[in-house]
N, C-alpha and C positions, 0 to 999 in steps of 0.2 A: 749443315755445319756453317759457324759462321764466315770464315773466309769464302762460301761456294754463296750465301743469301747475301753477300756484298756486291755480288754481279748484279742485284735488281735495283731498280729503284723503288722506293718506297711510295706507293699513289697514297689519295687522299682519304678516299675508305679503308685502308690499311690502317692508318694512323687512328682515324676515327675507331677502329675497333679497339686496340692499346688502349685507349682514354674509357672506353667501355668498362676494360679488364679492370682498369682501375677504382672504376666508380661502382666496382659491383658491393651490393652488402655482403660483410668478410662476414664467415660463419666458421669462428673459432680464432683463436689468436693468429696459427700457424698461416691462417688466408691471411689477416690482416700482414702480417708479417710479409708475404708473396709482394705482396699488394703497397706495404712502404717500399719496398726493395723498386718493384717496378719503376713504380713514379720519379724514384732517383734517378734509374740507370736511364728512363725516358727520357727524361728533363734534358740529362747530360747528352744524349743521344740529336737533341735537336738543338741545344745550346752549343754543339760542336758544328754545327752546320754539314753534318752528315746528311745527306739524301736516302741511300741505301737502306734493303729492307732489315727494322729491327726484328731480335731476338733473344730470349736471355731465359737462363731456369723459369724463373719467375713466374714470366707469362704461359710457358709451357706447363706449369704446375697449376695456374691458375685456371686457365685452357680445360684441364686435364678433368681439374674437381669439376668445374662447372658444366664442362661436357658430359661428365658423368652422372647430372642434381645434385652434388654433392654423398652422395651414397657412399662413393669410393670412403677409404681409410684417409684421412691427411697427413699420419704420420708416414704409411708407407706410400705415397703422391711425394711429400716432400725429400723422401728418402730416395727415389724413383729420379723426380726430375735432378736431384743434385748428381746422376750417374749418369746420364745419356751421353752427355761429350765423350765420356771418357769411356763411356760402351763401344760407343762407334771408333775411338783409335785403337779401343784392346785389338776388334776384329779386324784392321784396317793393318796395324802391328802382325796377327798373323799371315796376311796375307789377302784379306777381301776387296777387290778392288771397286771403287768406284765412278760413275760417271760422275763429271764435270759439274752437272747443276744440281738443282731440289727442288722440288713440284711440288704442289697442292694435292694430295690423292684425296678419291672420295672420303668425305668426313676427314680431313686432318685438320682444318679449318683454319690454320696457317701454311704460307709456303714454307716447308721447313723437312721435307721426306727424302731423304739421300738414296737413290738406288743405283742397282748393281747391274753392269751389262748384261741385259737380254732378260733381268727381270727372274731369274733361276734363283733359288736360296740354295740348293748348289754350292754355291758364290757364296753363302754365309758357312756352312758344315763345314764343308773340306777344310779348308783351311785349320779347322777346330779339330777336325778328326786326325788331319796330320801332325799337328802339335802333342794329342795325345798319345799318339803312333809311337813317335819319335819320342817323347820320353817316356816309353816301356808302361804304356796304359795299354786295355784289352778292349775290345767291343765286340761285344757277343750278341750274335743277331738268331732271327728264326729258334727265340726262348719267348716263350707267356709265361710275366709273372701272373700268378695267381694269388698270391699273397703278403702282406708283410707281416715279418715276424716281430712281435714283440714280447720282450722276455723280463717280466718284472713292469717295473715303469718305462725301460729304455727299447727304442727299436734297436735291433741286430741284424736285421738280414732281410732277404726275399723267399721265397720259394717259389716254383712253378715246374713247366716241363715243356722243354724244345719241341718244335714239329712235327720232328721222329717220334716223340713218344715219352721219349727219357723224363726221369724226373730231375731237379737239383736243386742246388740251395748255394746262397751265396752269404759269409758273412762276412758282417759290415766292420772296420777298424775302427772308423772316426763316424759313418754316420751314413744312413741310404738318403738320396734326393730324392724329390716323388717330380718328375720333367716328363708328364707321360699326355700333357696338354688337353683337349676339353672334351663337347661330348656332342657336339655338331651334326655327326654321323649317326645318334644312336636314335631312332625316332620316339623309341616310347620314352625314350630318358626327359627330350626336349618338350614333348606333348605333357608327362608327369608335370615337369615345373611351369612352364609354361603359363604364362599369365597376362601377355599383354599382347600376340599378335592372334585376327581369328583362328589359324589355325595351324600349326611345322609339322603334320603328318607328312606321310611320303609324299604327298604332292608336292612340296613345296623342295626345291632340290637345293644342293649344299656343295659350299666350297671346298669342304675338306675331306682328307682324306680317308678311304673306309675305315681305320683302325682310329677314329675323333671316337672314341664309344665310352668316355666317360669312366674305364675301370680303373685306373688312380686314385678318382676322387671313392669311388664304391670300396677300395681297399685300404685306404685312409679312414675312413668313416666308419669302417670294420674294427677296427681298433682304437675306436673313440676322438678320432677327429671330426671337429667343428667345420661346417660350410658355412659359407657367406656369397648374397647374390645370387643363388641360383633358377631364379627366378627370368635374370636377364639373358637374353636370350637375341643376339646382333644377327637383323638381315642386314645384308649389303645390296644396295639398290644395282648395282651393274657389275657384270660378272661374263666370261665363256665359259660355254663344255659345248657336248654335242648339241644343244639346241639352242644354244646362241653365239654368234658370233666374237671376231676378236674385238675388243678396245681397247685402247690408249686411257690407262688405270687415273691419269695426270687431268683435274678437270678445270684448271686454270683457262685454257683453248674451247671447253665444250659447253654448249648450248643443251639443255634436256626438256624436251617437250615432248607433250601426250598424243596419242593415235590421232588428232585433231592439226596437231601442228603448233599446241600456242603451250609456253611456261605455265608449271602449275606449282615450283618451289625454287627455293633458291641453290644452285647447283653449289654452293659449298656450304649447305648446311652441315648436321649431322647425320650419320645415315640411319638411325630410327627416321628422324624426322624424314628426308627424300624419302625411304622404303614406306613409313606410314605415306605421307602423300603421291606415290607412286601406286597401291594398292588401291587409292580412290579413283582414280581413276578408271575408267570406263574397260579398258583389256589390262587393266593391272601390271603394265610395263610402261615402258619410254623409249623414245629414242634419242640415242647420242648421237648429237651434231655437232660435227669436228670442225674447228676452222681450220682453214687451210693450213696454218701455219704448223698443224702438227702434220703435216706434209711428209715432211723429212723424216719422223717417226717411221715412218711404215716404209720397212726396207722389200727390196725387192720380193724377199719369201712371205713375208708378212701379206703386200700388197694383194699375191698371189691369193692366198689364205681368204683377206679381207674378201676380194669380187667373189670369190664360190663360195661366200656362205648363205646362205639362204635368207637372212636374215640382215645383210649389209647392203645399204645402197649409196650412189655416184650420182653427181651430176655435175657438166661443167659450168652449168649456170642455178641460181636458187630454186630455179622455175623448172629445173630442171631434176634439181634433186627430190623438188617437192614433190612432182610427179612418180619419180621411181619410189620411195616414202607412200606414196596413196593419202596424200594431205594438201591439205588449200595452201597452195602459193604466197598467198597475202600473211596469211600466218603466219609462216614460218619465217614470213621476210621482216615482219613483224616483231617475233621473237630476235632476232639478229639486230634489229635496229636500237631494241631496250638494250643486247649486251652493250653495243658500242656507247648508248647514250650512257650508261650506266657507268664502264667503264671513264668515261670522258670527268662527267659530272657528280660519280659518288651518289649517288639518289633514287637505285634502281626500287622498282617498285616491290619488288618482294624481298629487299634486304640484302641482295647477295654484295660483295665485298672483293672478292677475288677473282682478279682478270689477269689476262694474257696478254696477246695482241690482239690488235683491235683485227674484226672480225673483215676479210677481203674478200667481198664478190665478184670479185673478176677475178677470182686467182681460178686456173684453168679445171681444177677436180675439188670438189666439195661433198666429204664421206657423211655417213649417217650410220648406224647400226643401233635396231631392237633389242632392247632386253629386260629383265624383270629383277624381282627382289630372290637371295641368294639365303640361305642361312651359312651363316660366315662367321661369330666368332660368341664364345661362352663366358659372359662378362665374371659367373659368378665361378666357386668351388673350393676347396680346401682356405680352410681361414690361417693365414701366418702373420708373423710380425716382421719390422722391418728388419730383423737379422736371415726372414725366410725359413724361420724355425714353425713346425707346425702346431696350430693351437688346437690342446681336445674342447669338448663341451663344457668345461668347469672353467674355460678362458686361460687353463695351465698349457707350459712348454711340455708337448711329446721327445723327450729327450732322446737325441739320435733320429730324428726325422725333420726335415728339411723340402721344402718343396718351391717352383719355381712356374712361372709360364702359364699358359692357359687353365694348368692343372690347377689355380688359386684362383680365389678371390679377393677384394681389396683394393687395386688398383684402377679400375675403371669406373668402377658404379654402374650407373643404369644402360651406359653407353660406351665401348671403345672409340676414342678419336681413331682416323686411319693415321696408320704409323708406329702406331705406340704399339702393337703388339711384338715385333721384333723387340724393339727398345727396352720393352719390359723381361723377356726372355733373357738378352745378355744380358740385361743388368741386377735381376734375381736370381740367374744362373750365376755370377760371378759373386754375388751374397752368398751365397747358400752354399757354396764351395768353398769360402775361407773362412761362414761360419761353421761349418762340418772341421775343417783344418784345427781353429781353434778350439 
């Protein structure tokens, strides 16, 4: 948010990137449009002799297409980024608390990621589930739909049948959402579309949870809804579960280097780009190297966590870390000496742009932790407009269907930035809810 990115100071490669956004070739008017808005609100931004980090629709929208090749939709990018502020105070209005700053998460490519104590989305639902509580809404759990009903041209309803066995059906007044997210989980779904990593069979393991299986979009499409994107298909280069340890998601602080010890991309790219150049690599992982300063991150229980994982290493000196790592010391000190310079001077040799504190080897504990590429998030699926109304195959409104969140396509393109997937969830959720209303 903007009041929390006014605590930063704006460095030189930051700025340098803005002046980027703006010189890019606008593809459509709606870019050009991003892109005059920018350059003013910039202009005004350093003619006021502000320091602190900018941020505005604009470049978020501009950010968004272009992290995506431009694939995404630009009507609904520009419909998307004019909602984020006012996403994050709907949830914030029921009750979602949050910390203090905003960090750089993998692939967000701005500082600009609000998060919630202890990182739980928890801390997003509740609060939504209590608002619906209290005004006399229902939430019916342990039911599989199996179907949508459509009667004529308009959808009416669901069908399916609870745990137990029972069958039922619900019908709809004003209009069913389709918010049933993407298909991560489902391996032959991912392997079907599939078309640009070697391989997302089960070897390759996933962020999300067992029920990401894609049947939304296969019940949408049953009734003649349009996909789009589904092709794209997001690793995320760093991740936990049982075979890899914890990390600090915030990569402003971290150093990423290969089983060798030395940079092989730039730690705030996008995460196609890290996951492709993470896979070249020689054991097809990396290891995050924390500076010290995210220190204070890692609480007591964390700490815990962090030394027994198999997979996480310490040292209080580089020489030290670099040994428990199993990598040449020169390297890695190597790698440490580019963040700093880079940071200092804006001119790192691989591009990167976003820094922290500058990197201290004398601070007493300097962490490390292995890990690989994740299948993490389903760029394409149900095609909708920016009302979130669902489009069949003839490019016509399915009247009475509405869909939201992972379960669509259009907003990303080839690529999600980190971040935007919450952002896009409230903010097609709360479309697609007032346009169901009206």
């Amino acid at each position: 948010m903007p009041e929390r990115q006014r605590k930063y100071k704006m460095i030189e490669s930051e700025m340098q990137r803005v002046e980027e956004a703006i010189a890019l070739e606008p593809r459509g008017d709606l870019m050009k449009g991003w892109q005059e808005t920018l350059k003013k609100e910039f202009d005004d931004h350093k003619a006021s002799g502000a320091d602190y980090l900018f941020d505005s629709p604009s470049l978020h929208k501009i950010q968004t297409y272009d992290g995506g090749d431009y694939v995404g939709d630009p009507e609904i990018i520009d419909t998307y980024g004019d909602h984020t502020v006012e996403a994050f105070h709907f949830l914030e209005d029921l009750g979602t608390h949050w910390t203090d700053n905003v960090v750089a998460m993998i692939g967000t490519v701005w500082v600009r990621a609000n998060k919630v104590p202890g990182d739980q989305g928890t801390e997003f639902v509740n609060p939504q589930k209590a608002y619906i509580e209290a005004n006399g809404g229902e939430i019916v759990v342990d039911s599989d739909v199996k179907e949508i009903i459509r009667e004529g041209d308009r959808v009416t309803g669901v069908r399916g049948v609870t745990t137990g066995g029972i069958p039922f059906e619900y019908k709809a007044t004003k209009g069913v959402i389709l918010a049933s997210g993407g298909f991560g989980a489902n391996v032959e779904m991912r392997q079907e579309y599939n078309k640009f990593w070697p391989t997302l069979d089960a070897s390759v393991e996933t962020t999300n949870h067992s029920g990401a299986t894609g049947d939304g979009i296969l019940m949408a499409t049953a009734i003649g809804a349009d996909t789009v994107g589904m092709e794209w298909i997001q690793l995320i280069p760093i991740y936990y579960s049982k075979t890899a340890s914890i990390y600090i998601g915030n990569i402003e602080n971290v150093i990423m280097v290969n089983q060798d010890g030395n940079r092989f991309g730039k730690e705030d790219g996008r995460r196609d780009e890290v996951s492709a150049a993470e896979l070249e690599q020689e054991k097809k992982g990396m290891f995050m190297t924390y500076n010290p300063a995210t220190n204070n991150l890692l609480t007591p229980v964390l700490f815990v966590k962090f030394k027994g994982s198999p997979n996480s290493y310490s040292g209080s000196t580089v020489a030290e870390l670099a040994a428990d790592m199993g990598v040449p010391a020169e390297n890695l000190e190597r790698a440490i000496a580019e963040y700093n310079g880079g940071r200092e001077n804006a001119n790192d040799r691989l591009g990167r742009s976003i820094y922290g504190e500058a990197f201290d080897v004398t601070a007493d504990t300097i962490h490390a932790t292995w890990t690989h590429p994740f299948v993490h998030h389903t760029m394409g699926g149900v095609k909708i407009n920016n009302k979130a109304q669902v489009i069949d195959e003839e490019g016509k409104v399915i009247p009475g269907l509405f869909a939201a969140g992972e379960v669509t396509g259009g907003v990303h393109g080839t690529n999600r930035l980190g971040g935007n997937a919450i952002t896009d969830i409230v903010v097609y959720g709360r479309i697609a809810g007032q346009s169901a209303v009206k």
